[in-house]
FIVEX-394717 format. One record per residue: residue number from 1; residue in one letter; x negated, y, z negated of N, C-alpha, C in turn. Coordinates in nm, 3 decimals. Example, Ala and Ser with C-alpha at 12.3 -4.5 7.8 and 13.67 -1.06 7.14 Angstrom:
<kemis>
kemi i=1&aa=a&n_x=-1.319&n_y=-0.569&n_z=-0.780&ca_x=-1.230&ca_y=-0.450&ca_z=-0.780&c_x=-1.320&c_y=-0.330&c_z=-0.780
kemi i=2&aa=s&n_x=-1.285&n_y=-0.225&n_z=-0.708&ca_x=-1.367&ca_y=-0.106&ca_z=-0.714&c_x=-1.290&c_y=0.003&c_z=-0.787
</kemis>
This chain:
<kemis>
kemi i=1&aa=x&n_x=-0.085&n_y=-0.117&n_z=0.000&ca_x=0.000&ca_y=0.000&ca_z=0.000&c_x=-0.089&c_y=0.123&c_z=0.000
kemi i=2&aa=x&n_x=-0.083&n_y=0.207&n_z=0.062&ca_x=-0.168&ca_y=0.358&ca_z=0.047&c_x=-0.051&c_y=0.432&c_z=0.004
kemi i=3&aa=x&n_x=-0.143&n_y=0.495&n_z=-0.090&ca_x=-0.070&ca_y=0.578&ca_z=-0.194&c_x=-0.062&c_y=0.741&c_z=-0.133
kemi i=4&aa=x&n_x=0.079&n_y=0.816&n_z=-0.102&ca_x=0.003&ca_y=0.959&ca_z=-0.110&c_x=0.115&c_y=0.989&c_z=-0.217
kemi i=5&aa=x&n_x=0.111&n_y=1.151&n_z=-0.200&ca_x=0.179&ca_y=1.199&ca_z=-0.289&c_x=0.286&c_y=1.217&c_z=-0.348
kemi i=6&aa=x&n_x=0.372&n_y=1.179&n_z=-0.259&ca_x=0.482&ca_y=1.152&ca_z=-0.234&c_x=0.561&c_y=1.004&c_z=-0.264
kemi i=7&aa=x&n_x=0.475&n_y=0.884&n_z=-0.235&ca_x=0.483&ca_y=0.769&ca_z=-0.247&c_x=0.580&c_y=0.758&c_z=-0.358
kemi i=8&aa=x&n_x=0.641&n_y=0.616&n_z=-0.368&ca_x=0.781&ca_y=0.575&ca_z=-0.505&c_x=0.746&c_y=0.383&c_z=-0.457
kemi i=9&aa=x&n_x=0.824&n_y=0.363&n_z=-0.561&ca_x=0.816&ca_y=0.210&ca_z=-0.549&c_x=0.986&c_y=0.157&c_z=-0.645
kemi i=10&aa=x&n_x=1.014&n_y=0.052&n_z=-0.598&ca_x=1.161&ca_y=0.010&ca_z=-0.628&c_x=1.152&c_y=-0.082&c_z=-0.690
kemi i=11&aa=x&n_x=1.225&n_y=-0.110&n_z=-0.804&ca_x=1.288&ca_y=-0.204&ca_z=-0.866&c_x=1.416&c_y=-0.248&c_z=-0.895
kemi i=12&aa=x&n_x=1.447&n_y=-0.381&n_z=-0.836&ca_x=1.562&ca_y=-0.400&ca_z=-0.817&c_x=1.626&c_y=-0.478&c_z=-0.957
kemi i=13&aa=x&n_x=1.761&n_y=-0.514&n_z=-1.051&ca_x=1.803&ca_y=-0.550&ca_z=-1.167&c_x=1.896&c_y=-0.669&c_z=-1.109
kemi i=14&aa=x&n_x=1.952&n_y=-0.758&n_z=-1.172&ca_x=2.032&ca_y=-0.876&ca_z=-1.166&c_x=2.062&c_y=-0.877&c_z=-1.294
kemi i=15&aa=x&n_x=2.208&n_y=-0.773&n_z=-1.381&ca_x=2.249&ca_y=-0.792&ca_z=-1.514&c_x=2.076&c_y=-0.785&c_z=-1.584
kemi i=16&aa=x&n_x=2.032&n_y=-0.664&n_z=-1.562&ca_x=1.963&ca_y=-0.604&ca_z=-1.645&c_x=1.817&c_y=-0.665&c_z=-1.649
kemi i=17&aa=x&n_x=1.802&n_y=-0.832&n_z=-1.563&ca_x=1.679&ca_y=-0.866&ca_z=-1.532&c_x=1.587&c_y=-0.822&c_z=-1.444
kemi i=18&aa=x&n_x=1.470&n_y=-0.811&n_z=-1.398&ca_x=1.416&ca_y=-0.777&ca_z=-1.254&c_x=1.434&c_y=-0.900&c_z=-1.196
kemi i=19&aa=x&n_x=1.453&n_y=-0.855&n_z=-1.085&ca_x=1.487&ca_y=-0.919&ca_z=-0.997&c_x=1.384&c_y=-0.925&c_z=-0.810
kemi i=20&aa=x&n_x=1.350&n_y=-0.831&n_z=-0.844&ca_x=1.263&ca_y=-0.734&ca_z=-0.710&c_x=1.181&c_y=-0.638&c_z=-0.810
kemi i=21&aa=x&n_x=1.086&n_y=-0.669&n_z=-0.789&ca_x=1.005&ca_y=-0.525&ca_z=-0.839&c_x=0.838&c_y=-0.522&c_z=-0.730
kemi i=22&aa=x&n_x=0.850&n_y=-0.356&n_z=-0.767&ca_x=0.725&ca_y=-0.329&ca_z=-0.666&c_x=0.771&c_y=-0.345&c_z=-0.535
kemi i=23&aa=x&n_x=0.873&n_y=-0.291&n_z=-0.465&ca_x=0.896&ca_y=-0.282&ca_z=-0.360&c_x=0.877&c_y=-0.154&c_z=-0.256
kemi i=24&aa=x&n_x=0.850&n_y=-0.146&n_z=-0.169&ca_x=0.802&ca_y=0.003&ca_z=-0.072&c_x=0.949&c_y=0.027&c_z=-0.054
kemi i=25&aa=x&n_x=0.999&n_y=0.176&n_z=0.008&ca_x=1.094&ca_y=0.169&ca_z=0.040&c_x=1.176&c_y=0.118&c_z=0.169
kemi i=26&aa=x&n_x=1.071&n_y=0.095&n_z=0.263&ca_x=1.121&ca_y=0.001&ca_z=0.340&c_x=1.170&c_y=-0.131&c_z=0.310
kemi i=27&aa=x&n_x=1.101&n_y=-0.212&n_z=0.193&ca_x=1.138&ca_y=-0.327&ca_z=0.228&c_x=1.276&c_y=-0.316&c_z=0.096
kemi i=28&aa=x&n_x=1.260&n_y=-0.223&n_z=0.022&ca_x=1.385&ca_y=-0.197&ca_z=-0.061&c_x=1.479&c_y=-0.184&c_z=0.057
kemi i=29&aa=x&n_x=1.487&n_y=-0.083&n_z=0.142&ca_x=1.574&ca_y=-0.069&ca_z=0.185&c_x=1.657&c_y=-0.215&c_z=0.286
kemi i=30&aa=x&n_x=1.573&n_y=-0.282&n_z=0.319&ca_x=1.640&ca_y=-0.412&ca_z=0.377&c_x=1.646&c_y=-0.506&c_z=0.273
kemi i=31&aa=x&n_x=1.626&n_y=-0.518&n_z=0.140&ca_x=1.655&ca_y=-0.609&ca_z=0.050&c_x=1.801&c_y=-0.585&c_z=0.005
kemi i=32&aa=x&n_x=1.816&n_y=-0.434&n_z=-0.039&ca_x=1.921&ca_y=-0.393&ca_z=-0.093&c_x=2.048&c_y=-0.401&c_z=-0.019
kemi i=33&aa=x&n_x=2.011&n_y=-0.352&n_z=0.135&ca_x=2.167&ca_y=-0.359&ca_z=0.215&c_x=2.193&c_y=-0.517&c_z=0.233
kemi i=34&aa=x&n_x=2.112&n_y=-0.574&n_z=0.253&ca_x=2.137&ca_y=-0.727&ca_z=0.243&c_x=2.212&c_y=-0.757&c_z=0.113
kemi i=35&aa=x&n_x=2.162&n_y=-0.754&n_z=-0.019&ca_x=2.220&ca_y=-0.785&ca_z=-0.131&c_x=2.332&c_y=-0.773&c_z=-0.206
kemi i=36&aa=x&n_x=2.325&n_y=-0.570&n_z=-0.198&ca_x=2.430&ca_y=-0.510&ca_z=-0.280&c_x=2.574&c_y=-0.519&c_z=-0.256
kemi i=37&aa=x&n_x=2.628&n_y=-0.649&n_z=-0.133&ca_x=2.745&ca_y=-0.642&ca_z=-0.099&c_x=2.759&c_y=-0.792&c_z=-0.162
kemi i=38&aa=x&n_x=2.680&n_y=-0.865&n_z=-0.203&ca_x=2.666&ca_y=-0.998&ca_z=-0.253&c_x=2.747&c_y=-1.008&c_z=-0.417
kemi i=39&aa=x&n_x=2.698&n_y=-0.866&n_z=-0.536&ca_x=2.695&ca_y=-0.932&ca_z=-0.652&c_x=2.776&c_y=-0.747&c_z=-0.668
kemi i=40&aa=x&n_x=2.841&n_y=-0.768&n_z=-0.821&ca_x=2.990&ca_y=-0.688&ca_z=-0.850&c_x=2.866&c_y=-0.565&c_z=-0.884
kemi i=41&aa=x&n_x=2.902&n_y=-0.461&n_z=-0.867&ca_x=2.833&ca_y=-0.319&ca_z=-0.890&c_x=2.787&c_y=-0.306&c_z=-1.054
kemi i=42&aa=x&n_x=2.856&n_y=-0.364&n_z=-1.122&ca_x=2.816&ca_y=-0.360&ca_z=-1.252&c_x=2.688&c_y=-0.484&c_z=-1.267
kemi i=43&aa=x&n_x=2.663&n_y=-0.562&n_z=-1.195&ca_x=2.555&ca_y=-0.650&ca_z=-1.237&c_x=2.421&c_y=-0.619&c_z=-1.135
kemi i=44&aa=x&n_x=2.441&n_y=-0.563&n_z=-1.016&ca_x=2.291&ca_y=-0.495&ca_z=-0.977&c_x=2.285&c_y=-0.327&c_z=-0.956
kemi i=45&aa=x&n_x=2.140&n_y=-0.322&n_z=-0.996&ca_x=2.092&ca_y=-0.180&ca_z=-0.987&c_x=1.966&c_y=-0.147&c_z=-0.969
kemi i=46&aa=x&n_x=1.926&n_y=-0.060&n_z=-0.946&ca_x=1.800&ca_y=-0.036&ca_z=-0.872&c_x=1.693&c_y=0.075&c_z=-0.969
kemi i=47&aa=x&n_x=1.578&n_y=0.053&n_z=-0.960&ca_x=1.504&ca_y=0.228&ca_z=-1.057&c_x=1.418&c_y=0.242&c_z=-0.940
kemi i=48&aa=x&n_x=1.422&n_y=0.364&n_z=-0.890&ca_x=1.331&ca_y=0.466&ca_z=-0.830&c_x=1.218&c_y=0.498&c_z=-0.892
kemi i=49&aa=x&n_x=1.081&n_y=0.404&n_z=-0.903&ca_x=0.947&ca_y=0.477&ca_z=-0.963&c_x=0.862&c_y=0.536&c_z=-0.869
kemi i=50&aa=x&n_x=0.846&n_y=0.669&n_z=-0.896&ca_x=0.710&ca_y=0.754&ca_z=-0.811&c_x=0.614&c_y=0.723&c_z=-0.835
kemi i=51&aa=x&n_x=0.522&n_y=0.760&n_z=-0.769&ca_x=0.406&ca_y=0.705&ca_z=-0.762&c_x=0.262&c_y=0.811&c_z=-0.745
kemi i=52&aa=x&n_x=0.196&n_y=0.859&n_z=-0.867&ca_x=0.086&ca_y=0.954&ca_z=-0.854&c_x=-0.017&c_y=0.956&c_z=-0.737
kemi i=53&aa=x&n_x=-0.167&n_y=0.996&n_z=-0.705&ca_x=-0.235&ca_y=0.971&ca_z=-0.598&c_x=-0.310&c_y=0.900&c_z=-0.687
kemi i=54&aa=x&n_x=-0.317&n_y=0.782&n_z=-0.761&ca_x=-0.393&ca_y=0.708&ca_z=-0.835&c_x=-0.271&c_y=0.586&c_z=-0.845
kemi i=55&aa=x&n_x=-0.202&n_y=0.562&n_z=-0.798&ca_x=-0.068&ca_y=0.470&ca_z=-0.787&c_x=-0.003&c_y=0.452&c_z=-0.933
kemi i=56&aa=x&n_x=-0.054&n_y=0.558&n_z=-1.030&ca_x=0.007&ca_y=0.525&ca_z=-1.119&c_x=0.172&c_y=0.572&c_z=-1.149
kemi i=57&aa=x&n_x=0.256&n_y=0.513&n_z=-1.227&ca_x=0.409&ca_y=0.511&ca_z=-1.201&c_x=0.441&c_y=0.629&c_z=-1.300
kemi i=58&aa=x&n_x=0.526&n_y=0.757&n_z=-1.263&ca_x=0.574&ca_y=0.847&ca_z=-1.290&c_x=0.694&c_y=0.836&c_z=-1.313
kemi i=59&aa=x&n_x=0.756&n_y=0.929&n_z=-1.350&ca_x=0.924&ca_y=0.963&ca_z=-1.358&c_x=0.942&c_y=1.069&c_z=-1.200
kemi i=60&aa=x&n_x=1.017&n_y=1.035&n_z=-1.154&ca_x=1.060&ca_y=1.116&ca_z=-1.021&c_x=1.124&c_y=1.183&c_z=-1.048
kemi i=61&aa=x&n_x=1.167&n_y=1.273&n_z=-0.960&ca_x=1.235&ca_y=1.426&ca_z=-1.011&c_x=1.387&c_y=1.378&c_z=-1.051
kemi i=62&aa=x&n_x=1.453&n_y=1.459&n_z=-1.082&ca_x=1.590&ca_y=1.431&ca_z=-1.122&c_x=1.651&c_y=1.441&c_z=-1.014
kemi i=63&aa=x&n_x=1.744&n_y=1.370&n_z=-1.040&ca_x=1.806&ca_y=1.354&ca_z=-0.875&c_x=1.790&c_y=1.227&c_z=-0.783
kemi i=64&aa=x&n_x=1.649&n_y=1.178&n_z=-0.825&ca_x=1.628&ca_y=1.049&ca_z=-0.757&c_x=1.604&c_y=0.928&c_z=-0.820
kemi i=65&aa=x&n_x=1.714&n_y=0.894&n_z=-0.917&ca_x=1.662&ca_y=0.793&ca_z=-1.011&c_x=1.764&c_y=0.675&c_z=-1.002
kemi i=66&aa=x&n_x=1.778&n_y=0.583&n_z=-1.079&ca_x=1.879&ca_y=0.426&ca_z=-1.070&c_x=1.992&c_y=0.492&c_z=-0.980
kemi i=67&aa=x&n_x=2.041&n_y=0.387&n_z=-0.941&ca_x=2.166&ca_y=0.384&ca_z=-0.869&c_x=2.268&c_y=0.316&c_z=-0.926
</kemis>
């Protein structure tokens, strides 16, 4: 993965377990539309982690966080 500044990484939940984690947003994005029509809205969810220029995991701005 190359990190810039901007970079985030996804984690996906199954009733509060991980389920997906460390995902780019590409491959979030084809995991999730595949999935999220599978299991009831209350048992999956997703966290939005940013990502520093050292890949270390931040809080992202407000606005872009679980679903």
């Amino acid at each position: 993965m190359t990190i810039t500044k901007e970079a985030a990484i996804y984690h996906i939940y199954l009733r509060g377990d991980v389920l997906f984690k460390c995902l780019e947003e590409e491959d979030f994005n084809i995991i999730w539309d595949k999935i999220h029509h599978e299991f009831f809205q209350d048992e999956l969810s997703y966290e939005k982690v940013c990502l520093d220029e050292y890949g270390k995991e931040i809080p992202c701005l407000i606005g872009e966080n679980s679903f």
